[in-house]
C-alpha positions, 0 to 999 in steps of 0.5 A: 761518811757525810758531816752531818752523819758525825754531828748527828753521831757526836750529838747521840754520844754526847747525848749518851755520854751525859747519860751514862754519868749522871743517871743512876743506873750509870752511877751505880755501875761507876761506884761497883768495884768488880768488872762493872765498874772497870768496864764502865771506866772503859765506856766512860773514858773512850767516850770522853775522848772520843768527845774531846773531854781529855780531862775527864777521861784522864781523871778516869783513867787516873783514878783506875790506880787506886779505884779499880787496880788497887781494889781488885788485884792483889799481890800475886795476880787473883781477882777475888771479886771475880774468882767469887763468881760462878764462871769465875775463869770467864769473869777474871779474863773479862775484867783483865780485858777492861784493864788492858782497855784501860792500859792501852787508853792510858797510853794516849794520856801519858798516864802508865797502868802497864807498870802500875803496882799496887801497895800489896804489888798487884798489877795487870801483869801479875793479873795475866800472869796468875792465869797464864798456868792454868790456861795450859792445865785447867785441872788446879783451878780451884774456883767455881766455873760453871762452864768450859774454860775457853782460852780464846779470850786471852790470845789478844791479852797474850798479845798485848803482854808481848808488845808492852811487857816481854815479847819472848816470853808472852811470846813462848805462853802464846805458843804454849796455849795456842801453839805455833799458828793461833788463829786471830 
């Protein structure tokens, strides 16, 4: 495209950007502790790097260690403040999504979330790794899902695990859940 094109894109996500981390609304979103704040964290790091403020977005990226994993994962993998959610399935694979979002923008940063764990032993892995067995036999999820639990969501999740966590086994969760031609 033109370079007046990317000034003009540069100049809305700065404009955005400015937005998003001093308005209230973005504010409230930072400080939320479920899939808000993660989510946030994504939008808010990728548009920083985008912008070149790499030290923002590795402060960002730094800060989801103990701000966002240590609160919402705990030591066997739940979420609890998205298993307390009426789609409560939808909403765990949801915010994992953001993590990895996360985990993969640490990368660019040397800054490792892929193997963070925290004090009580959460991580993402363990967060994956909670859901993997109800993906296959839905019927011993005890919390509230209002609608259908749909696994599509994790194909890519399942894929990302392979590459930077085991490839065999993410490996043989992915021919499990989706068989041996998974769409994607």
């Amino acid at each position: 495209w033109k370079k007046e094109v990317e000034e003009k894109l540069v100049e809305w996500f700065e404009a955005y950007f400015t937005w998003i981390t001093t308005h209230q609304y973005g504010v409230d979103e930072s400080n939320e502790k479920n899939n808000h704040g993660t989510w946030y964290d994504v939008q808010s790091g990728a548009i920083a790097f985008f912008l070149g403020k790499a030290d923002y977005a590795k402060k960002i990226l730094e800060e989801a260690k103990h701000k966002r994993i240590d609160v919402q994962i705990e030591s066997d993998g739940r979420q609890p403040l998205e298993l307390a959610r009426t789609k409560s399935w939808s909403y765990s694979l949801m915010n994992l999504n953001a993590f990895m979002h996360l985990a993969v923008m640490s990368d660019y940063l040397m800054i490792d979330l892929w193997n963070y764990k925290t004090p009580s032993g959460g991580s993402i892995r363990k967060a994956l790794d909670y859901l993997l067995p109800y993906a296959l036999d839905n019927s011993g999820w005890e919390y509230k899902q209002i609608e259908k639990m749909n696994n599509e969501s994790l194909l890519p999740l399942i894929r990302l695990a392979q590459k930077k966590y085991d490839p065999d086994l993410y490996g043989e969760w992915q021919r499990k859940i989706f068989g041996k031609n998974p769409r994607g």
